[in-house]
C-alpha positions as YAML, in Angstrom:
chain: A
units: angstrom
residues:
- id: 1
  name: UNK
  ca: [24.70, -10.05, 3.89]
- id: 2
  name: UNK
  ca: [21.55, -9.24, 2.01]
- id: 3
  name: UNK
  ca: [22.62, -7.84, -1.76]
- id: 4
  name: UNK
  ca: [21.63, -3.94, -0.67]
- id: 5
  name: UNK
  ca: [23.88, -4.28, 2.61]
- id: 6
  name: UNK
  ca: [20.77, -3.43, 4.75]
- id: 7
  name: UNK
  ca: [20.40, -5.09, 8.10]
- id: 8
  name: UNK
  ca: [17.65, -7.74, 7.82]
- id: 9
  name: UNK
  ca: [14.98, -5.41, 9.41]
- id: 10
  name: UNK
  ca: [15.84, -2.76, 7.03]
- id: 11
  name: UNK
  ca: [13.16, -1.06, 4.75]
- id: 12
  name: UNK
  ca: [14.22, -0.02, 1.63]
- id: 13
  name: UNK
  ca: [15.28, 3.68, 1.02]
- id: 14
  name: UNK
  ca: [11.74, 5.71, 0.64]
- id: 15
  name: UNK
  ca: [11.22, 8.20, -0.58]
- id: 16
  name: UNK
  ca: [7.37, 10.23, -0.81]
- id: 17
  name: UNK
  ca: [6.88, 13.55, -3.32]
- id: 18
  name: UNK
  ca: [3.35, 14.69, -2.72]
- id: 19
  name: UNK
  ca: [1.31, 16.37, -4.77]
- id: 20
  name: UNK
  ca: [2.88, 15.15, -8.01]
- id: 21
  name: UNK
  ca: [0.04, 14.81, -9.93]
- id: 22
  name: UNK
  ca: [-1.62, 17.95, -10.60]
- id: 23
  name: UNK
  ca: [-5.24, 17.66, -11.07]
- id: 24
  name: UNK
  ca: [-5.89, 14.69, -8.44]
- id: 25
  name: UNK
  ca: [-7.41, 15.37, -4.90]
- id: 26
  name: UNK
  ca: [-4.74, 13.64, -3.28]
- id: 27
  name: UNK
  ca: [-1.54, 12.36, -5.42]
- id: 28
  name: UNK
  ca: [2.17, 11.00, -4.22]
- id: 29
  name: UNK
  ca: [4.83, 9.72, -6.60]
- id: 30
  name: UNK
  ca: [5.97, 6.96, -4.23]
- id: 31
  name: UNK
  ca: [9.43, 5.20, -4.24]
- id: 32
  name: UNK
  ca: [10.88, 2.07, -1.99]
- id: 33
  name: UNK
  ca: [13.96, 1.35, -3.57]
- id: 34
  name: UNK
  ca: [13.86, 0.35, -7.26]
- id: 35
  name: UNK
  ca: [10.08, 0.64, -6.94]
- id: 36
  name: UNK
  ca: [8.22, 3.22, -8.01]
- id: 37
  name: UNK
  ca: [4.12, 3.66, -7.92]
- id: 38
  name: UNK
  ca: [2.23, 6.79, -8.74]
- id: 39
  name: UNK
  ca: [-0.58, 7.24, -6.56]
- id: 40
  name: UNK
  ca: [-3.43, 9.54, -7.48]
- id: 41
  name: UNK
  ca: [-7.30, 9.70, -5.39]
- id: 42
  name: UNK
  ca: [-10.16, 10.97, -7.47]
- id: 43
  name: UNK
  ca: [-13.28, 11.65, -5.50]
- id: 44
  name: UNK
  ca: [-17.03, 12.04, -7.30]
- id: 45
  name: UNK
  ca: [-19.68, 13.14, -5.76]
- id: 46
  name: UNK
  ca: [-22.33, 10.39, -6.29]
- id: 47
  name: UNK
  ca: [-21.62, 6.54, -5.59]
- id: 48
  name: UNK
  ca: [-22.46, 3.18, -7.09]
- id: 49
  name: UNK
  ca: [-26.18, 1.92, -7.68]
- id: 50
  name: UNK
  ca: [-26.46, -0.07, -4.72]
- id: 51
  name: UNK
  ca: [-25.51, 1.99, -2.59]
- id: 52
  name: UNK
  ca: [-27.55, 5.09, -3.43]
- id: 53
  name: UNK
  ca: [-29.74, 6.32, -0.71]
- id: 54
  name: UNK
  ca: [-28.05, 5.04, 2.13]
- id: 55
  name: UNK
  ca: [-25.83, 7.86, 3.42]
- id: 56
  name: UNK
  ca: [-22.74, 6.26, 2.92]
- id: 57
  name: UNK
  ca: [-19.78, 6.88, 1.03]
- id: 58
  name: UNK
  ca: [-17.28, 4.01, -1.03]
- id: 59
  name: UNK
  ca: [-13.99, 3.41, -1.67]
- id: 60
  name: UNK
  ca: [-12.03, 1.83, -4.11]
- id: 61
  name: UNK
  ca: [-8.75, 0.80, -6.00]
- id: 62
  name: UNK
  ca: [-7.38, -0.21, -9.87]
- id: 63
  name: UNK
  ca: [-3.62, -0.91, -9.85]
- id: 64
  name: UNK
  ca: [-1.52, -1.16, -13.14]
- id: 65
  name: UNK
  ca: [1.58, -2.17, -14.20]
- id: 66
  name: UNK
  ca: [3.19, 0.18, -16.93]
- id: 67
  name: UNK
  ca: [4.52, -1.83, -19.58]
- id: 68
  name: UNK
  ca: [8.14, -0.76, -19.14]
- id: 69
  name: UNK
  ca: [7.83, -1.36, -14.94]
- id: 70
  name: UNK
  ca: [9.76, -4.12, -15.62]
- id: 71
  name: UNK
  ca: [13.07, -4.47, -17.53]
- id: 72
  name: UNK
  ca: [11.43, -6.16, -20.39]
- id: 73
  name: UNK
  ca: [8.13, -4.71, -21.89]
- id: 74
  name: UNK
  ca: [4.55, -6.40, -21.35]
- id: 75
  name: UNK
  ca: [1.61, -5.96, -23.32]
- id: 76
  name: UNK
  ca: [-0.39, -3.50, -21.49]
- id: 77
  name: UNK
  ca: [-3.11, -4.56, -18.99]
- id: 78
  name: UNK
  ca: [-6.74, -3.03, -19.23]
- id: 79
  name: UNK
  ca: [-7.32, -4.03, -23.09]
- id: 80
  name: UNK
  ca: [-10.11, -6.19, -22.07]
- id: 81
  name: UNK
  ca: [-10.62, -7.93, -18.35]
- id: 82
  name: UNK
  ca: [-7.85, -7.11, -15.75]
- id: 83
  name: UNK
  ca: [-5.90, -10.55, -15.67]
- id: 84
  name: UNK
  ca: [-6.09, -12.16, -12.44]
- id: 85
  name: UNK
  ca: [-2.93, -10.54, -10.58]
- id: 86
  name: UNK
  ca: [-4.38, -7.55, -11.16]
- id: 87
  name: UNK
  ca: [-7.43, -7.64, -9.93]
- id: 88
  name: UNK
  ca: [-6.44, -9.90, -6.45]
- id: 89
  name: UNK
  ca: [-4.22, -6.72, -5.82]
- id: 90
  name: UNK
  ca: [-6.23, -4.06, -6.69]
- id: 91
  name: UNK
  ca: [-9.02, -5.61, -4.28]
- id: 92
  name: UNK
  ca: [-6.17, -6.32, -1.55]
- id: 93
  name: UNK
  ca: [-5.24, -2.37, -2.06]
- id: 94
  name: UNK
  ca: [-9.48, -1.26, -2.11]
- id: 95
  name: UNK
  ca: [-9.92, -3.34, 1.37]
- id: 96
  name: UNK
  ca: [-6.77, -2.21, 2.89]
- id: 97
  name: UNK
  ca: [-7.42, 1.36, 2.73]
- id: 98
  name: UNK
  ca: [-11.13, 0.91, 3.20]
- id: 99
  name: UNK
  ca: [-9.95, 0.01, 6.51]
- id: 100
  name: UNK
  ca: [-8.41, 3.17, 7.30]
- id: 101
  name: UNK
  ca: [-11.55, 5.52, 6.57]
- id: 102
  name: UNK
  ca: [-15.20, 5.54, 8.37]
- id: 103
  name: UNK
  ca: [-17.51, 5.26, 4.80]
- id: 104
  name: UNK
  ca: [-20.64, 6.71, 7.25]
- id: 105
  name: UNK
  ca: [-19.23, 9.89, 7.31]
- id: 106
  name: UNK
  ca: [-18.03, 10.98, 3.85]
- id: 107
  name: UNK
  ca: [-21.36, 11.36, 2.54]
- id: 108
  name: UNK
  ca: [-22.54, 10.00, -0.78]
- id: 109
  name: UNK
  ca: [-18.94, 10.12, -2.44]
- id: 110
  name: UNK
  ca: [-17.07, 7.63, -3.95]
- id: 111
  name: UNK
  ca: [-13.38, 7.75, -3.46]
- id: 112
  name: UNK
  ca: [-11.32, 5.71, -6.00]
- id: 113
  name: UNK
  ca: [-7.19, 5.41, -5.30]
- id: 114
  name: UNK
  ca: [-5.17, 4.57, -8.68]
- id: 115
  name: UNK
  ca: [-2.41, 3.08, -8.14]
- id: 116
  name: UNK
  ca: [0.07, 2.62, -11.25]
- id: 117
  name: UNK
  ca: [3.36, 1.21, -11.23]
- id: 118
  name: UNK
  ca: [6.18, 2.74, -13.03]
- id: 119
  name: UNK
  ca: [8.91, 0.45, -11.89]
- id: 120
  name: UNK
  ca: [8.67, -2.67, -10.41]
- id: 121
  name: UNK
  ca: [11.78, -3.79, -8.02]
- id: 122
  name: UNK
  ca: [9.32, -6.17, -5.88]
- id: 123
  name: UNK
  ca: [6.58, -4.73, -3.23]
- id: 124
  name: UNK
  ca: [4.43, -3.26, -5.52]
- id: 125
  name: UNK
  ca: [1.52, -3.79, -3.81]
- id: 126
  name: UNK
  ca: [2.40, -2.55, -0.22]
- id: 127
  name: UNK
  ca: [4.26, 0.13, -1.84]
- id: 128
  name: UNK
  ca: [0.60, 0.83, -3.24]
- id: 129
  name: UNK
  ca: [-1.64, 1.09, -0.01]
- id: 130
  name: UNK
  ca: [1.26, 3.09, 1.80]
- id: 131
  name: UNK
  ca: [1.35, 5.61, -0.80]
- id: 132
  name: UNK
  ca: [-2.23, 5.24, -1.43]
- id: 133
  name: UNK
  ca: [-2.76, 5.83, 2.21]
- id: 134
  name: UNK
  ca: [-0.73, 9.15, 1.88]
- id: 135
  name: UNK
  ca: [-2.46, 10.57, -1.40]
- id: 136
  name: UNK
  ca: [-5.82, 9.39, 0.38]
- id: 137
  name: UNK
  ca: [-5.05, 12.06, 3.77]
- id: 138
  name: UNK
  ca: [-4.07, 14.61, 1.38]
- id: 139
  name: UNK
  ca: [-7.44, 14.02, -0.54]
- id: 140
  name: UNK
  ca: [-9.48, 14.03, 3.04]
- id: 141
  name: UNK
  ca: [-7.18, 17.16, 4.28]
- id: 142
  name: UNK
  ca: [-8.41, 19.54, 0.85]
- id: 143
  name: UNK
  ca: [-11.96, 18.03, 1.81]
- id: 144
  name: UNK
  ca: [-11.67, 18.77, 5.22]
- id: 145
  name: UNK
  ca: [-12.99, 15.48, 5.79]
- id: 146
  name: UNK
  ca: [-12.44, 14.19, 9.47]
- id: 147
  name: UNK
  ca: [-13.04, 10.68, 8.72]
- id: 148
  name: UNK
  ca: [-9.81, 8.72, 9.63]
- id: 149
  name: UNK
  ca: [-9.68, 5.34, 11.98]
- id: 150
  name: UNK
  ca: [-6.15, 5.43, 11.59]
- id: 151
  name: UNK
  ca: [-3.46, 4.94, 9.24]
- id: 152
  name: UNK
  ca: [-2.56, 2.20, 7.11]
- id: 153
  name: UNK
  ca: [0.81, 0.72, 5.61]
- id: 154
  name: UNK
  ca: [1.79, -2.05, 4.32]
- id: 155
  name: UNK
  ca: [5.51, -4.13, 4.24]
- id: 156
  name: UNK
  ca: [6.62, -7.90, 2.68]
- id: 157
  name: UNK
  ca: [8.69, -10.04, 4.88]
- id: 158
  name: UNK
  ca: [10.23, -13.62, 3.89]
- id: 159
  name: UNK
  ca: [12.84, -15.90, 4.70]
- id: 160
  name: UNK
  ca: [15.19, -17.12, 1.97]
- id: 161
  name: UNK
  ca: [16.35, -20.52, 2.16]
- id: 162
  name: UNK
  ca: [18.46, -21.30, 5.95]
- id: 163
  name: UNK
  ca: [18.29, -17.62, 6.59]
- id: 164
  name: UNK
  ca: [16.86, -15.14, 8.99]
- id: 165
  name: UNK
  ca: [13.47, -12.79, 8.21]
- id: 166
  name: UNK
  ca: [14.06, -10.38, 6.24]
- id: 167
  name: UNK
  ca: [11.91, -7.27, 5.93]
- id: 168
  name: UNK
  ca: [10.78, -5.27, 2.62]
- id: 169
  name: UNK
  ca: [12.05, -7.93, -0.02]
- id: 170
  name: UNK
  ca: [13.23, -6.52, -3.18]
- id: 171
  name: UNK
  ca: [12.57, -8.68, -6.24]
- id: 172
  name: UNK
  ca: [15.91, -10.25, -6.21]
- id: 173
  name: UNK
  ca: [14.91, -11.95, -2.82]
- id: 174
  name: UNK
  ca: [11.24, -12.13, -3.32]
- id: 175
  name: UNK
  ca: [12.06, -14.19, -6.31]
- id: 176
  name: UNK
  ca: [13.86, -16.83, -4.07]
- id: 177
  name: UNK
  ca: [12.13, -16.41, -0.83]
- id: 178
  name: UNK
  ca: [10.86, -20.00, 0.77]
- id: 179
  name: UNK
  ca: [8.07, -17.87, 2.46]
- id: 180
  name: UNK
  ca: [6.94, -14.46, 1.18]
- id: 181
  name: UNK
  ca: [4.45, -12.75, 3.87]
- id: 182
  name: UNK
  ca: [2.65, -9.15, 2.79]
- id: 183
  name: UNK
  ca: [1.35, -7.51, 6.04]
- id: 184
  name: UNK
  ca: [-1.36, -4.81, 6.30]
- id: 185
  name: UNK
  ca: [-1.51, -3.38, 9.67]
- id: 186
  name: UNK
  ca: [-2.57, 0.42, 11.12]
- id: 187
  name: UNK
  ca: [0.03, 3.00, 12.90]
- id: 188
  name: UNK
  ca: [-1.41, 1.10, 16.33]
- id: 189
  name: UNK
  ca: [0.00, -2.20, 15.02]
- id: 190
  name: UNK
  ca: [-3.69, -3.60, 14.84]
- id: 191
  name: UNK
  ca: [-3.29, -6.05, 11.53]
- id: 192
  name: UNK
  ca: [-5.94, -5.48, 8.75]
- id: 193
  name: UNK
  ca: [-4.58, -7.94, 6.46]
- id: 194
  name: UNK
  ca: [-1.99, -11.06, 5.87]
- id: 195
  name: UNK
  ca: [-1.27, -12.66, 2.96]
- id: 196
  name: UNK
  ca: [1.58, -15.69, 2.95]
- id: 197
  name: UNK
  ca: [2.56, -18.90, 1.68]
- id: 198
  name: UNK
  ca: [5.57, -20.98, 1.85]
- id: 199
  name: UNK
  ca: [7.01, -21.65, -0.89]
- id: 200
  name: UNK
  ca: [8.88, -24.98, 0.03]
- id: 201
  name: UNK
  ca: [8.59, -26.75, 3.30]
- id: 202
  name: UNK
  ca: [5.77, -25.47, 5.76]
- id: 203
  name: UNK
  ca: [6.91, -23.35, 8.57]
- id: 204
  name: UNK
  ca: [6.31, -23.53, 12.20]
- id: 205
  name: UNK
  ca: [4.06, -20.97, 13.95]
- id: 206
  name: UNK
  ca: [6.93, -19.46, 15.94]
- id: 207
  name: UNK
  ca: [8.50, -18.78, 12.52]
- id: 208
  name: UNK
  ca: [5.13, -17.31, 11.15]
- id: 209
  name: UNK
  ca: [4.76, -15.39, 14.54]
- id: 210
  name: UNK
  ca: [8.38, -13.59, 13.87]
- id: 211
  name: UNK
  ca: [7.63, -12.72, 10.50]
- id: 212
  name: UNK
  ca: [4.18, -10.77, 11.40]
- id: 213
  name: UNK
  ca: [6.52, -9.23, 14.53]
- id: 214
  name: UNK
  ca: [8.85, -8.12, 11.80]
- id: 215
  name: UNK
  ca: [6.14, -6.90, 9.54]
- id: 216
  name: UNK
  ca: [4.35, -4.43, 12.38]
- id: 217
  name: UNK
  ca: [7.74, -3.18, 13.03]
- id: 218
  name: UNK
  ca: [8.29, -2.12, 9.73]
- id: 219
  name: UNK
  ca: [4.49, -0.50, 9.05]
- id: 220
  name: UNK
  ca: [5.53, 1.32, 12.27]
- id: 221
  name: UNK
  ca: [8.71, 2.73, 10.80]
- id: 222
  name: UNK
  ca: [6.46, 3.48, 7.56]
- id: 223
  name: UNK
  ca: [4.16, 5.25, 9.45]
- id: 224
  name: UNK
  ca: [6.74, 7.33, 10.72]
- id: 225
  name: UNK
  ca: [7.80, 8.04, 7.14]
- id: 226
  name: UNK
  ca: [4.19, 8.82, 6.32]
- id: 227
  name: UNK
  ca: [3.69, 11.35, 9.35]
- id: 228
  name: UNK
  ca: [7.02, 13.32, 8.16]
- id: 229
  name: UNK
  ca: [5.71, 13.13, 4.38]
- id: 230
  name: UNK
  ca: [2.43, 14.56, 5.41]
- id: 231
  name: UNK
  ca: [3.67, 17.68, 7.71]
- id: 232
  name: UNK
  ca: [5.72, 18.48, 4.87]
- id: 233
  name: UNK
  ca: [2.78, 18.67, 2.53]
- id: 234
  name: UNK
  ca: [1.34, 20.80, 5.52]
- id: 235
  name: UNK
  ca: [-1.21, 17.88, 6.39]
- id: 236
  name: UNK
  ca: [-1.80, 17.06, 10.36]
- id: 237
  name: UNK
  ca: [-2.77, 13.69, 9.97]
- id: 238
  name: UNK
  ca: [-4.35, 13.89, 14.13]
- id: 239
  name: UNK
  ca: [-6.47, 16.18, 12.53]
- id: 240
  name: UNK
  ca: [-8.13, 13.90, 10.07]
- id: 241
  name: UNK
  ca: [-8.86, 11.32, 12.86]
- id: 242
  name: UNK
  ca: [-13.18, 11.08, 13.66]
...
């Protein structure tokens, strides 16, 4: 019995308020379980140095922990250079949703996707790029921007010591797991991204194999979640699609 009583292919509870920041392009206050991330897209009309003059458009992503995410305070990241953790997530979050939009056709803008977390209860960084991925389609919809591949979510999976794979892994279990997987993958189930170690012992491919099953089955369920979110923020996401 996993501590939240949810069956071990269970996401957390989620929950997706767009538009809840004001003056973004695209914002969604998004919550999976105990976490909670604020997503907001800014987009400028120009784009970095090296890329000016070639017709293309960029993407990008900061995340940030706020100092009370977690039940005791941190010193606040940003003072100086983004520690490490910050910036290996930030980049996972920039390539992830990079993936999801076709940069040739958005002109010479720059999107950039903020990402900041206001409570941390594990899975901050998939919560990220699934909210981000939300906030971005709102962004393209007020652009009228038809410059979607597809869309993009992102879940954790692991396997605590002699037991089954678990999906969406609060902190309590993430904090144990023997292998902690995060999965990237599109609404097709095509995988942009896998990151996972184990912890302990190695793992067999068949168990690897079940986890990334696991992990598509629960981006699909997101994207579900995502679709609904959307059409209630009056946003056809088959419209968006080049």
């Amino acid at each position: 019995m996993r501590h939240d009583a949810r069956a071990n292919d269970a996401l957390r509870p989620v929950e997706i308020t767009c538009g809840f920041h004001r003056p973004s392009e695209g914002s969604v206050l998004y919550k999976a379980g105990g976490t909670v991330v604020l997503c907001t897209v800014s987009v400028d009309d120009r784009v970095p140095g090296w890329m000016e003059g070639k017709g293309k458009g960029w993407l990008t992503a900061e995340y940030a922990m706020h100092p009370r995410a977690n039940p005791k305070r941190q010193e606040r990241d940003g003072r100086g250079k983004p520690n490490g953790r910050t910036q290996e997530i930030q980049r996972l979050v920039g390539r992830a949703l990079r993936a999801a939009v076709m940069l040739d056709k958005i002109g010479e803008r720059t999107i950039t996707i903020d990402c900041d977390v206001l409570e941390a209860d594990g899975g901050t960084r998939t919560a990220s790029i699934t909210g981000g991925f939300v906030a971005l389609a709102i962004a393209l919809n007020k652009l009228k921007l038809k410059v979607l591949r597809d869309s993009i979510a992102a879940v954790s999976v692991g396997m605590l010591k002699d037991q089954a794979a678990l999906l969406d892994l609060a902190y309590v279990e993430d904090s144990k797991a023997e292998v902690d997987l995060n999965l990237v993958a599109t609404g097709k189930g095509n995988i942009v991204e896998v990151q996972g170690t184990a912890e302990g012992d190695p793992i067999p491919r068949t168990q690897l194999d079940a986890l990334v099953d696991l992990g598509v089955k629960g981006v699909r369920d997101l994207t579900h979640i995502q679709k609904a979110a959307l059409q209630m923020a009056d946003v056809d996401l088959d419209k968006l699609m080049a």
